[in-house]
C-alpha positions in Angstrom: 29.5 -6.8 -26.0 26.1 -8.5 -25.9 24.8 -6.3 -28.5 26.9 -6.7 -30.9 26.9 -10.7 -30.9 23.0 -10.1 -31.2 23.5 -7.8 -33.8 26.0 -10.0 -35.8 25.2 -10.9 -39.1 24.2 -14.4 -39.5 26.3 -16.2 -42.1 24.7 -18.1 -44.7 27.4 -20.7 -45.0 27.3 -24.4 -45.1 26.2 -25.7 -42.1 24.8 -24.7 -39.0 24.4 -26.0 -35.1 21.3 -27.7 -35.4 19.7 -30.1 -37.7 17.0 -29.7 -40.2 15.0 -31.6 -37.9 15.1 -29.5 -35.1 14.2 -26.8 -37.7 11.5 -28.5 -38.7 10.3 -28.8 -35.2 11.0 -25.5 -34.5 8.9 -24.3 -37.3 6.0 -26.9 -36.7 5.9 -25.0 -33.1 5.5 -21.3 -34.4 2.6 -22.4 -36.4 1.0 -26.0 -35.8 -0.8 -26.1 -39.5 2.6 -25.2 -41.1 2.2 -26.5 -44.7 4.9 -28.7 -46.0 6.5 -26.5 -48.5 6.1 -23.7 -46.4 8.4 -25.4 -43.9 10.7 -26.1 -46.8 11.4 -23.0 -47.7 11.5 -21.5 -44.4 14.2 -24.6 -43.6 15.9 -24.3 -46.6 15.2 -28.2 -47.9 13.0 -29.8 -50.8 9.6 -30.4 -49.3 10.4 -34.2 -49.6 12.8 -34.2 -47.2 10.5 -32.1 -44.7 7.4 -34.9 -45.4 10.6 -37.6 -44.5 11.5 -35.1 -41.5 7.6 -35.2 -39.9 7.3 -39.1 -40.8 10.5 -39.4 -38.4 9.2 -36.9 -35.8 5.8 -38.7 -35.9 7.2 -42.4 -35.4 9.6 -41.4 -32.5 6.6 -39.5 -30.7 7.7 -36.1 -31.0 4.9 -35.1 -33.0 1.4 -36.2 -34.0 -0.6 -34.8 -36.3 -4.2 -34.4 -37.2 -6.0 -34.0 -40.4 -8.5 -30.7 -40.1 -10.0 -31.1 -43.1 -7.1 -30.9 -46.2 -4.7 -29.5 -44.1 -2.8 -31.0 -41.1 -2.7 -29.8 -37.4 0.5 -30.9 -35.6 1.2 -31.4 -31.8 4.7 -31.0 -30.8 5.4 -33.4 -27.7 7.6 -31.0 -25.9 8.2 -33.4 -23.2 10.1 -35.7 -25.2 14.0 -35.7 -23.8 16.7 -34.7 -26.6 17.8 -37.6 -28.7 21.3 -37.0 -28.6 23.5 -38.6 -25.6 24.8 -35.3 -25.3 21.9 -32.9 -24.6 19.7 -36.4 -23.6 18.9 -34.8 -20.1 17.2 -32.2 -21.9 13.5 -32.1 -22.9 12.3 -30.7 -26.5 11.0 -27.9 -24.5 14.4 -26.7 -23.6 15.4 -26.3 -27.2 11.9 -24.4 -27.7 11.9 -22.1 -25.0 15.6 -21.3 -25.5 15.1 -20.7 -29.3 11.2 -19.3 -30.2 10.6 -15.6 -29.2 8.0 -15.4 -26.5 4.4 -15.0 -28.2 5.7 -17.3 -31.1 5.0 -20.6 -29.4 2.2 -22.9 -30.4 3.0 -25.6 -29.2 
């Protein structure tokens, strides 16, 4: 049983269960000097709505970043809690740890 729900197929369909922030977020912790249209095309949004994404992370201190010469480095802040009153007494790192493969984390 648990193989085949890990082998499903995962439906491209109009909408999924998290947000494109929390993709964005994901993403940024895989690879911390993610460029901006890289993330939107691996999130699937215009790479304006991933620069308004990062602006929104970065004011409510879930991310900083750093300029390394043209690029950016970014710093996930994993022990933000969960915005949401429903998963609110969980930290960022929850959603990381449950989601990234282990190896994949740079944050």
């Amino acid at each position: 049983m648990e193989s085949d729900r890990n082998n499903a197929r995962v439906d491209k369909g109009t909408w999924t269960f998290l947000t494109n922030q929390a993709h964005v977020l994901i993403c940024i912790a895989q690879n911390p000097v993610s460029l901006a249209r890289d993330l939107a095309e691996q999130v699937g949004i215009t790479e304006r709505a991933v620069r308004r994404i990062i602006a929104e992370l970065n004011e409510g201190g879930y991310l900083t970043l750093d300029r390394e010469g043209r690029r950016n480095r970014y710093t996930v802040h994993a022990e933000m809690p969960m915005r949401h009153q429903v998963e609110g007494h969980c930290l960022v790192s929850d959603l990381l740890d449950t989601v990234l493969r282990p190896g994949t984390r740079g944050y």
